[in-house]
KEDRENMI-296110 format. One line per field, with one value per atom (N, C-alpha, C, O): x, y, z; atom name. Coordinates in steps of 0.02 Angstrom, whole numbers, plus 32768, in hexadecimal, padded with zeros to 4 digits. Example, Ala and Ser with C-alpha at 12.3 -4.5 7.8 and 13.67 -1.06 7.14 Angstrom:
u: c(8294_8267_8294_82C8_8282_82AC_8285_829E)
v: c(7EE4_7F1F_7F5B_7F5A_7F90_7FCB_8002_8039)
w: c(8186_8186_8186_81A7_8162_8165_818A_8192)
kevo: c(N_CA_C_O_N_CA_C_O)
This chain:
u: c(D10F_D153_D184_D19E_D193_D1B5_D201_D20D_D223_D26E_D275_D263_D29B_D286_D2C0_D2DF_D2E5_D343_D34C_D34F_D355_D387_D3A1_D3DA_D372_D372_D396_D3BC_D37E_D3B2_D3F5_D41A_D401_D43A_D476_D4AF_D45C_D489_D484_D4B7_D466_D46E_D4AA_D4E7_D48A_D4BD_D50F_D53E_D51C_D54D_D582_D5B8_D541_D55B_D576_D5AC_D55D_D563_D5AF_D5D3_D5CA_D5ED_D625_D659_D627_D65E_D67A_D6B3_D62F_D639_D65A_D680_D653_D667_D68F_D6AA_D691_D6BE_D6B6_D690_D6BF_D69F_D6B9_D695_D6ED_D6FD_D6E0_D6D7_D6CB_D6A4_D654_D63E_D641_D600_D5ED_D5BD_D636_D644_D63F_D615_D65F_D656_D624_D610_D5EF_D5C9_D599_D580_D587_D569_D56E_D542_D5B0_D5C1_D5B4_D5B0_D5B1_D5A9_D561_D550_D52E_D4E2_D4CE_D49A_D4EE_D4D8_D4ED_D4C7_D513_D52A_D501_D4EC_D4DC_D4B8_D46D_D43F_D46B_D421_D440_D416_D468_D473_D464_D445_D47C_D489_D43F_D439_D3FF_D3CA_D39D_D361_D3C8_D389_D38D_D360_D3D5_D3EC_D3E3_D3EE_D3C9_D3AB_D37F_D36C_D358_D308_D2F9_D2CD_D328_D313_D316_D2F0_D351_D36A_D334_D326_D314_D2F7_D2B8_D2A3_D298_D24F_D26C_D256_D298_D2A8_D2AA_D28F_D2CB_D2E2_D296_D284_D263_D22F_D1EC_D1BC_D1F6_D1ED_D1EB_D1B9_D23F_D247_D24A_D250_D245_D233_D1D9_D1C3_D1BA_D16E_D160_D13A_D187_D179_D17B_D156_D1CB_D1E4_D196_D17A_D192_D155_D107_D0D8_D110_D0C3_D088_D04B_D0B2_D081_D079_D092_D048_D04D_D068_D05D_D08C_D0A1_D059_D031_D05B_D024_D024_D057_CFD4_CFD7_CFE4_CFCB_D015_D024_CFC4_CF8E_CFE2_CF9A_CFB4_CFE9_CF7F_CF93_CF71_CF50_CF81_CF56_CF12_CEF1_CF07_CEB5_CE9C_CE66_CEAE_CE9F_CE8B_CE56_CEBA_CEC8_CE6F_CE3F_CE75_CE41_CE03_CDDB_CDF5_CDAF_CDA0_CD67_CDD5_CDC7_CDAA_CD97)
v: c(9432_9422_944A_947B_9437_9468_943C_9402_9455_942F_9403_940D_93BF_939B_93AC_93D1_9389_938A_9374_93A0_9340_931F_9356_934F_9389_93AA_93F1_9414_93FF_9435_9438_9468_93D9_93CD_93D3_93E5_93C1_93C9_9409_941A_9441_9488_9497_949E_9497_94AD_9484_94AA_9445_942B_943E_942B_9476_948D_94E1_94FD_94E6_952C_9534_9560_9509_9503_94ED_950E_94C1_94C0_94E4_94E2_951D_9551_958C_95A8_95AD_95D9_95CC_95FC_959A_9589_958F_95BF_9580_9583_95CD_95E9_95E7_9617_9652_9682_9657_967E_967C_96B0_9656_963C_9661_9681_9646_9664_96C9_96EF_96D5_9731_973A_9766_971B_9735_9732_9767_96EC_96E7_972E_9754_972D_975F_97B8_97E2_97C8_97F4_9809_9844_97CD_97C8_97C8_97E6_97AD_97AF_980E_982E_9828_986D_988A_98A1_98A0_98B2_98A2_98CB_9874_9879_987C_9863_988B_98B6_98F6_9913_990C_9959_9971_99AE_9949_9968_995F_996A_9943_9937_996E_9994_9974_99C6_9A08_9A3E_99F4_9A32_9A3E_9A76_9A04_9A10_9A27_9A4E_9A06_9A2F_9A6E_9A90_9A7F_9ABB_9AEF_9B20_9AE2_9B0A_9B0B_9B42_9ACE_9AE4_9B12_9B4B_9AFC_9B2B_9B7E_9BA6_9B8F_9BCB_9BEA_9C1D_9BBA_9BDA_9BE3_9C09_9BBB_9BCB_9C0B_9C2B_9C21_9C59_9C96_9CCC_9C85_9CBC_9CDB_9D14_9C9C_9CC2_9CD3_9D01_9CA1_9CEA_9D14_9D31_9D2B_9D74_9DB1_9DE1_9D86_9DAD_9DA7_9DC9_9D56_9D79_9D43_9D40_9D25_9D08_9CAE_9C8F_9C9F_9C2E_9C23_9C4D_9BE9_9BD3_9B99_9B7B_9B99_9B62_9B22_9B09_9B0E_9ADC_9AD8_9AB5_9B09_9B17_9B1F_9B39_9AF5_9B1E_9B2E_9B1B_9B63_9B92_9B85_9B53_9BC9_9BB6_9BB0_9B93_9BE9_9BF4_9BBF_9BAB_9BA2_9B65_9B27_9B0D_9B23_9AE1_9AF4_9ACD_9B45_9B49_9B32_9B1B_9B34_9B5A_9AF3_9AE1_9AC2_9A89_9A57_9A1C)
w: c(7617_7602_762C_7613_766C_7682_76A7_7695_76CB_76DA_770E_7748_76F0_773E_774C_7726_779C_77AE_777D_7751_7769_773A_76F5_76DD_76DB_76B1_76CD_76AC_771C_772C_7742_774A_774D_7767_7733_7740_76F5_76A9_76A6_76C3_7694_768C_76D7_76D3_7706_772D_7731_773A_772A_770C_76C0_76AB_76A4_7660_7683_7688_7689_76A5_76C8_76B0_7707_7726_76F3_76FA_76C5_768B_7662_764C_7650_762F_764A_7623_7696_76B8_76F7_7714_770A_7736_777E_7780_77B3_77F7_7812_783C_77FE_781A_77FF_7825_77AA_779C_77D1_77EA_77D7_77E4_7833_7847_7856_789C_7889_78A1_786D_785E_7858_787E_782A_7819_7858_786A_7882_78C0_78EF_7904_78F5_7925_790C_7939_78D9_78AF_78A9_78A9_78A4_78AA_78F1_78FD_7922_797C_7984_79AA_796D_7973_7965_799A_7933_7906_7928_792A_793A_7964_79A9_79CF_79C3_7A05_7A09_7A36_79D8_79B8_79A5_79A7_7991_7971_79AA_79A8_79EB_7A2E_7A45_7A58_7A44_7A6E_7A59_7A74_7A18_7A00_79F5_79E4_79FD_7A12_7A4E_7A60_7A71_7AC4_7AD0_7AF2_7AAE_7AB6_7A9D_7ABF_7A5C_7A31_7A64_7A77_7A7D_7AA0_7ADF_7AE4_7B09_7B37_7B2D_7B54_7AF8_7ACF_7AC8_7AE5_7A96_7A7B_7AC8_7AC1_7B0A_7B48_7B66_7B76_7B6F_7B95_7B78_7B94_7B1B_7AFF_7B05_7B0D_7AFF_7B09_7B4A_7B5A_7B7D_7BC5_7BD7_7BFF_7BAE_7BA9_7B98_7BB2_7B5B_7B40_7B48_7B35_7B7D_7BAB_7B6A_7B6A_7B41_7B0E_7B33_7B62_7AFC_7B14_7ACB_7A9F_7AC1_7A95_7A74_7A98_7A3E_7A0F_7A4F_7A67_7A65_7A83_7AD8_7B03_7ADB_7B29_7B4C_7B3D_7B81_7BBC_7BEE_7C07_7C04_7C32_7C70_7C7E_7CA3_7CD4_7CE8_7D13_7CA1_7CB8_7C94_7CAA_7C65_7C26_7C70_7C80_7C85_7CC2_7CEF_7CF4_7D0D_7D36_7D1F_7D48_7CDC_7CAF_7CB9_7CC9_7CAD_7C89_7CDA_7CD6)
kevo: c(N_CA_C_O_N_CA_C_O_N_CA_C_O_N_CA_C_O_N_CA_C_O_N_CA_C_O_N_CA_C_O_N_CA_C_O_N_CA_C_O_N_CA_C_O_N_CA_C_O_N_CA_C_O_N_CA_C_O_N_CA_C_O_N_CA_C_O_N_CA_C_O_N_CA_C_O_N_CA_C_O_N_CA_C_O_N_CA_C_O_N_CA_C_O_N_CA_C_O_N_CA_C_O_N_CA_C_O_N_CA_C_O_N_CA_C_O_N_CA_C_O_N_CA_C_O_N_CA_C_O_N_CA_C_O_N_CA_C_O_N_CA_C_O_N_CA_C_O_N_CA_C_O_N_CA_C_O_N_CA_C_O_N_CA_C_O_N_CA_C_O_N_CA_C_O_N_CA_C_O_N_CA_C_O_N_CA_C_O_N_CA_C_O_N_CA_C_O_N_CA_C_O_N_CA_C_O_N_CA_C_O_N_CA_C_O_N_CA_C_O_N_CA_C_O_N_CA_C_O_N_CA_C_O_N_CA_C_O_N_CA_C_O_N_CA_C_O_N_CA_C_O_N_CA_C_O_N_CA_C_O_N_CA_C_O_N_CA_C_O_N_CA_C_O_N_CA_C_O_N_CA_C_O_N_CA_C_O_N_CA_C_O_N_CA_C_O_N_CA_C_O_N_CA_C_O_N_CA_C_O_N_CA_C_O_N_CA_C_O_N_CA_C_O)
């Protein structure tokens, strides 16, 4: 029992009556932000958690190394 178009075309037709295109537009743009924002801070965070364990000479969970590469 699951949704054909015809059934998402009325919800989304309800939706757009209920909140209006310009609400709809904020919210788009508000949600594209928001997963801009959680890419860049993923990157950021593996980079960060990177040059912190080199500092200290450690591998991070999963990292391989060089001798890992030689041995295989």
């Amino acid at each position: 029992m699951g949704f054909s178009i015809p059934h998402l075309l009325v919800v989304l037709v309800i939706v757009v009556l209920v909140f209006g295109t310009k609400r709809l537009k904020n919210v788009g743009a508000d949600l594209g932000e928001a997963i801009k924002g959680f890419r860049s801070a993923v990157k950021e965070g593996g980079e960060s958690d990177k040059s912190l364990a080199k500092e200290n000479g450690e591998t991070l969970e999963g990292e391989v190394t060089h001798k890992e590469k030689d041995q295989v």
